[in-house]
C-alpha positions in Angstrom: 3.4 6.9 21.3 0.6 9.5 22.5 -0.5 12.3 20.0 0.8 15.4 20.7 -2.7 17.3 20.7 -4.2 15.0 23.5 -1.3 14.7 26.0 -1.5 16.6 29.1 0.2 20.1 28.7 -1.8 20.7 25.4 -5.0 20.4 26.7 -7.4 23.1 28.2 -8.9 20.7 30.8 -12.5 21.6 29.3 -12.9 18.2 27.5 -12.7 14.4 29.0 -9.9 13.3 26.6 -9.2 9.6 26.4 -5.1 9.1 27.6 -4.6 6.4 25.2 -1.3 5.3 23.8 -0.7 4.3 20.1 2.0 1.9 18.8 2.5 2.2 15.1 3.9 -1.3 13.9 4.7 -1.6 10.4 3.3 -4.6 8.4 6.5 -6.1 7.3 8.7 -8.5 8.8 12.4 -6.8 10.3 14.4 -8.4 8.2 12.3 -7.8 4.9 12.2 -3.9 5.6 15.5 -3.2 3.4 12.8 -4.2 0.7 10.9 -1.2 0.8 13.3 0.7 -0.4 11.8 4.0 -1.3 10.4 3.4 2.1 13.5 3.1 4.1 15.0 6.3 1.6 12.6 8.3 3.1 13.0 7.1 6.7 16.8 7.9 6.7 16.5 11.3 4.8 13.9 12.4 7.7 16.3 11.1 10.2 14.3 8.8 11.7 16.4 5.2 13.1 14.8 2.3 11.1 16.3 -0.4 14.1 13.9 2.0 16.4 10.4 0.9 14.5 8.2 -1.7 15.5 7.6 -4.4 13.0 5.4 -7.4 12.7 7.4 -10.0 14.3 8.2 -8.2 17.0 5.8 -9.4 19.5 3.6 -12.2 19.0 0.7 -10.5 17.9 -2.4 -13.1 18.8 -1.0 -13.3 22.3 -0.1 -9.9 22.5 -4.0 -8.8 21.7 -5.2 -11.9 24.1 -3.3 -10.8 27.3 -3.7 -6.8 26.8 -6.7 -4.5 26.5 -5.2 -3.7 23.1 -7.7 -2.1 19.9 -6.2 -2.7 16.3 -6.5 0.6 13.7 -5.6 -0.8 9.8 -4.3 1.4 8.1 -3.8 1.1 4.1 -5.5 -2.1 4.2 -9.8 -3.5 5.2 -9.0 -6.9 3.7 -7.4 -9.4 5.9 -5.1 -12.3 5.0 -5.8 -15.6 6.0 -3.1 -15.2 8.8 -3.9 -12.0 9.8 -7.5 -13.1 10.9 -7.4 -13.0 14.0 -7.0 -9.4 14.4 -10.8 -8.5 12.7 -12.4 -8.5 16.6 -9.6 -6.3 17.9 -10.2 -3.9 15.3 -12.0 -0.5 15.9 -10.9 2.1 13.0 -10.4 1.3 9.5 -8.4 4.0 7.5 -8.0 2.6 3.6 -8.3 4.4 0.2 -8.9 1.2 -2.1 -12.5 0.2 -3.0 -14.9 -1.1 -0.1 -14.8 -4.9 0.0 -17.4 -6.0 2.5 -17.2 -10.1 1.2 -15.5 -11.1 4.4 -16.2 -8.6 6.7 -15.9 -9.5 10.3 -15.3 -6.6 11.8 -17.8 -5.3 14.7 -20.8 -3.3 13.7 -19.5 -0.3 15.7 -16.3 -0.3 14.0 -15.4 3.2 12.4 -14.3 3.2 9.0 -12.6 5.9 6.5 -13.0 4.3 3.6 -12.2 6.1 0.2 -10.8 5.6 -3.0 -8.1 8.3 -3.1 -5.2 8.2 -4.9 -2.9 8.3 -1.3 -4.3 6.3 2.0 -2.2 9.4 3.5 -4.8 11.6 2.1 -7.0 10.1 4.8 -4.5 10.2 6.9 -3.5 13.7 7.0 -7.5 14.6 6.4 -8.2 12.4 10.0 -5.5 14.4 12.1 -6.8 17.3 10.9 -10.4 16.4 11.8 -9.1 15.2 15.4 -7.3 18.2 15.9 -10.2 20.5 15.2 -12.4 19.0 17.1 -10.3 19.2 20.1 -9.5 22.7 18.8 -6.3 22.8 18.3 -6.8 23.4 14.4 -2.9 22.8 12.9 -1.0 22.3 15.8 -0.2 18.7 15.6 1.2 19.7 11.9 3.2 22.5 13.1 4.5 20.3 16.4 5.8 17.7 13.7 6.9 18.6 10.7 8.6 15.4 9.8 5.3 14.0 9.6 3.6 16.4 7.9 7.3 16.6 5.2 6.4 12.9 5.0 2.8 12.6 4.3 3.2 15.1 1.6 5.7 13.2 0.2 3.9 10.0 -0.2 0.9 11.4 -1.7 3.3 12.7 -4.2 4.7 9.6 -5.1 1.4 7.7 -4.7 -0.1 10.3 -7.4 3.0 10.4 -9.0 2.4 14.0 -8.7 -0.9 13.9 -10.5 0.3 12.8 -13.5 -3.4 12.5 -16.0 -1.0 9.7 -17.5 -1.3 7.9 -14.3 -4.6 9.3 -13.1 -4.8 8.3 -9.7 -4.9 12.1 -7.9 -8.8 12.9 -7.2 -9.2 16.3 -5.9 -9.2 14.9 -2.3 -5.7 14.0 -2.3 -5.1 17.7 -4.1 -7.1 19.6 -1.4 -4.6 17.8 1.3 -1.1 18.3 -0.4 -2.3 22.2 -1.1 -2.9 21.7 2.7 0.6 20.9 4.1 1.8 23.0 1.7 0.4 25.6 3.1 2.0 24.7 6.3 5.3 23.8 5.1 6.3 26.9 3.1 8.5 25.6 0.7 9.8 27.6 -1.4 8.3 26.9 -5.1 6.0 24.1 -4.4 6.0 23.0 -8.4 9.5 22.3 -7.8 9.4 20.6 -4.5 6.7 17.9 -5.7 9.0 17.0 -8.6 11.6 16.9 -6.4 9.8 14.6 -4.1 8.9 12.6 -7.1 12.4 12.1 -8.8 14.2 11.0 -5.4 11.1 8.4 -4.3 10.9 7.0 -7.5 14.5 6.6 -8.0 14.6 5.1 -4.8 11.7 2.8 -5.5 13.2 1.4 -8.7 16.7 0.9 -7.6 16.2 -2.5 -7.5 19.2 -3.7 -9.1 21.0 -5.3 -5.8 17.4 -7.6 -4.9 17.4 -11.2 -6.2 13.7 -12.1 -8.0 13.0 -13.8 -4.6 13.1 -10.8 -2.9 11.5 -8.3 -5.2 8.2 -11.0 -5.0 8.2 -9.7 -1.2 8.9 -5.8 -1.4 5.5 -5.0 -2.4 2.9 -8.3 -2.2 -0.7 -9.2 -1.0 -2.5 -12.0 -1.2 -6.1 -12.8 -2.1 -7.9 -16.1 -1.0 -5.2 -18.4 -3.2 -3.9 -15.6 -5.4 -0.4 -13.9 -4.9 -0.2 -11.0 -6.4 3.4 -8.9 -6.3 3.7 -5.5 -7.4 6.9 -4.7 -9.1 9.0 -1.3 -9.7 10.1 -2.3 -12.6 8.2 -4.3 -15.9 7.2 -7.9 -15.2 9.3 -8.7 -18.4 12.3 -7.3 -16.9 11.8 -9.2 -13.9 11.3 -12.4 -16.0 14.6 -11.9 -17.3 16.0 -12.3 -13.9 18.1 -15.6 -13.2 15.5 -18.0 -11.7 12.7 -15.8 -11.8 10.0 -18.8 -12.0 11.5 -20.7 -9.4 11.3 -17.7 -7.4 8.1 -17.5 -7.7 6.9 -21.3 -7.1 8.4 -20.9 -4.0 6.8 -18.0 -3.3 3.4 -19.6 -4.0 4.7 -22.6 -1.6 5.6 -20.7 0.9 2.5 -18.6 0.9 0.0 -21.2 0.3 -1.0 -20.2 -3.1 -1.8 -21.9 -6.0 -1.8 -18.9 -8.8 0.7 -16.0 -9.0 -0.5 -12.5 -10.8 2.5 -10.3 -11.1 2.2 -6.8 -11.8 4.6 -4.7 -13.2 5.3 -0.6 -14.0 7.5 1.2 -15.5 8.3 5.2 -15.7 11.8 5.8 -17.3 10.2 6.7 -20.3 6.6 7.5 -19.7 4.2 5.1 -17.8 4.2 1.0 -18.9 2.4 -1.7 -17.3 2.5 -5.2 -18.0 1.4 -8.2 -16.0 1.4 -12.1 -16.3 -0.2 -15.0 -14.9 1.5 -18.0 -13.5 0.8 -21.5 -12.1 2.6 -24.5 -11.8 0.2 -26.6 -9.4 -2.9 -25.4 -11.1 -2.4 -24.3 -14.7 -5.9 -24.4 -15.5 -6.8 -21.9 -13.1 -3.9 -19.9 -13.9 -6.0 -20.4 -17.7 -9.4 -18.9 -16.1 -8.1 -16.4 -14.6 -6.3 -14.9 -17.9 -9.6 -15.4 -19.7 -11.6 -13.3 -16.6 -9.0 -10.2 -16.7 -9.2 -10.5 -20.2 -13.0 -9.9 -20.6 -13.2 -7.6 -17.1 -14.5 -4.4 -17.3 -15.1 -2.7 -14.4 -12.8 -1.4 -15.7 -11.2 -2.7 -18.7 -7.8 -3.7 -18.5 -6.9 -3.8 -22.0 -4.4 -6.2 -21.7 -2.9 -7.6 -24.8 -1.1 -10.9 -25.1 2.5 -11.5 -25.7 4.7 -14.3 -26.4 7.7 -14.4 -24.1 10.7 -16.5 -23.8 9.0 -18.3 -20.6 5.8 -20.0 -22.5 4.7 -21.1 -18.4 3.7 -17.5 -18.3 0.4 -16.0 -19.9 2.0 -12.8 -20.8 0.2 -9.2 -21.2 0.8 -5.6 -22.0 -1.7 -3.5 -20.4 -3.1 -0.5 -22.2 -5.5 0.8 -19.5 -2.6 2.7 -17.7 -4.8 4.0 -15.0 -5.0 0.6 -13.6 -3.0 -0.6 -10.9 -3.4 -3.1 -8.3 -6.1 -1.4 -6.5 -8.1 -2.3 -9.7 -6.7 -6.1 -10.1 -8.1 -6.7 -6.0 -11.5 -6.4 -6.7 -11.6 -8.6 -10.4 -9.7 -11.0 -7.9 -12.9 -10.9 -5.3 -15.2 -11.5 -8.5 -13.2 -14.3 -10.0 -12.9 -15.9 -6.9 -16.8 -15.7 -6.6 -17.4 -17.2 -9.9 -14.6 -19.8 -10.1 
């Protein structure tokens, strides 16, 4: 895929511009796309064919990179997992909104990084095609040439603020100036409604949840750091405890993965924000132990978790009152425990 602003006809022949093509491949595996399913909501209401993306296992990616003069962009992510490696020499632009991580950097000194903590990677997104476009002066034009793109990355930032909800408090003023931005682009009619419009379909389709078994919801929204697996769920960790086989779900998961501890992390928003969140371990309960006692005592920024007793005793069970933590929060108490344990 070529952008728009450098291809041929769009250009003015007064700059050197690099004819370079760009292949988007999502960071999920075909068959675990359904998953995402606000992700695949919004796909099919923009019209876009899910069965033409590029996923992960696609190719073979190592010999892909090996026997092509292919560069690597991450976007929405700096930290590798252990199997994704091998891509850190093949990388030359970082795009990522969660908190700077340099403990096993191995990426080239050269390499050009947007790296800040907004409350929407397609903040930086949206912010970086602008910048390109101006420099090659043609100001809005990509926007305007795609509106799809720019109706999409307006509607992530407002799910990924959740409309800049102070409850939630994950919108900076960054991710504001952006949305005001497109918005100024896309016209819509009364933009107060339109972001809760946005906000009520994502979410709904975020949460509907209902037809995935527990194994599946531990893969619709995971990452993994060093030994850790940590799953993001839609819905409250309780809930998903509830769920038939919910621990065995999640032993194999830390089979299959390699990992020894489990920290699930749960949200809800029926009825204002929730967050709860539990540790698990049946290989290495004592670790699973330390790790409860680190998040308990963190505070950069405290957590405020509170313990619970739940039906599944395996489980160290917490309610969190520091709402304004998600899991961009949890990564870097992961990097510290890891660094102390």
């Amino acid at each position: 895929m070529k952008c728009k602003v450098c291809t041929k006809e769009y250009r003015d022949g007064s700059v050197d511009y690099k004819d370079e093509i760009f292949l988007p491949i999502l960071n999920v595996d075909r068959n675990d796309f359904p998953l995402k399913t606000e992700v695949a909501f919004l796909f099919r209401e923009k019209g876009i064919n899910v069965g033409d993306l590029v996923y992960r296992d696609d190719y073979d990616l190592p010999q892909l990179l090996k026997s092509t003069k292919s560069k690597v962009v991450l976007v929405d992510h700096h930290v590798l997992a252990n199997k994704d490696s091998f891509l850190a020499e093949y990388v030359t632009e970082i795009i990522d909104h969660r908190p700077i991580d340099k403990s096993g950097w191995a990426y080239k000194p050269d390499t050009r990084t947007t790296i800040e903590t907004v409350g929407s990677c397609c903040t930086l997104v949206a912010q970086r095609i602008k910048d390109l476009s101006s420099l090659m002066a043609k100001d809005v034009q990509y926007f305007n040439a795609y509106p799809v793109c720019s109706e999409m990355l307006h509607a992530t930032i407002i799910l990924d603020t959740v409309n800049f909800s102070k409850e939630v408090n994950k919108g900076t003023p960054h991710d504001e100036e952006m949305t005001l931005f497109l918005e100024n682009l896309l016209k819509p009619t009364d933009c107060k409604a339109e972001r809760e419009k946005q906000l009520t379909t994502l979410l709904a389709a975020r949460t509907d949840v209902s037809q995935l078994s527990a194994a599946q919801l531990l893969r619709k929204d995971v990452k993994i750091v060093g030994n850790v697996l940590v799953p993001s769920f839609p819905i409250l960790v309780e809930e998903f405890l509830n769920r038939p086989e919910a621990l065995k779900a999640v032993s194999e998961a830390l089979t299959q993965t390699n990992c020894d501890v489990a920290l699930l992390l749960g949200m809800d928003l029926s009825e204002g924000l929730k967050r709860d969140i539990a540790v698990f371990s049946n290989s290495n309960p004592q670790k699973a132990v330390l790790l409860s006692k680190f998040l308990e005592d963190y505070t950069s920024p405290p957590l405020g978790l509170s313990p619970h007793q739940l039906a599944t005793p395996e489980c160290r069970y917490y309610r969190q009152r520091n709402l304004s933590a998600s899991r961009k929060q949890y990564i870097p108490a992961l990097h510290r425990f890891r660094a102390v344990l």
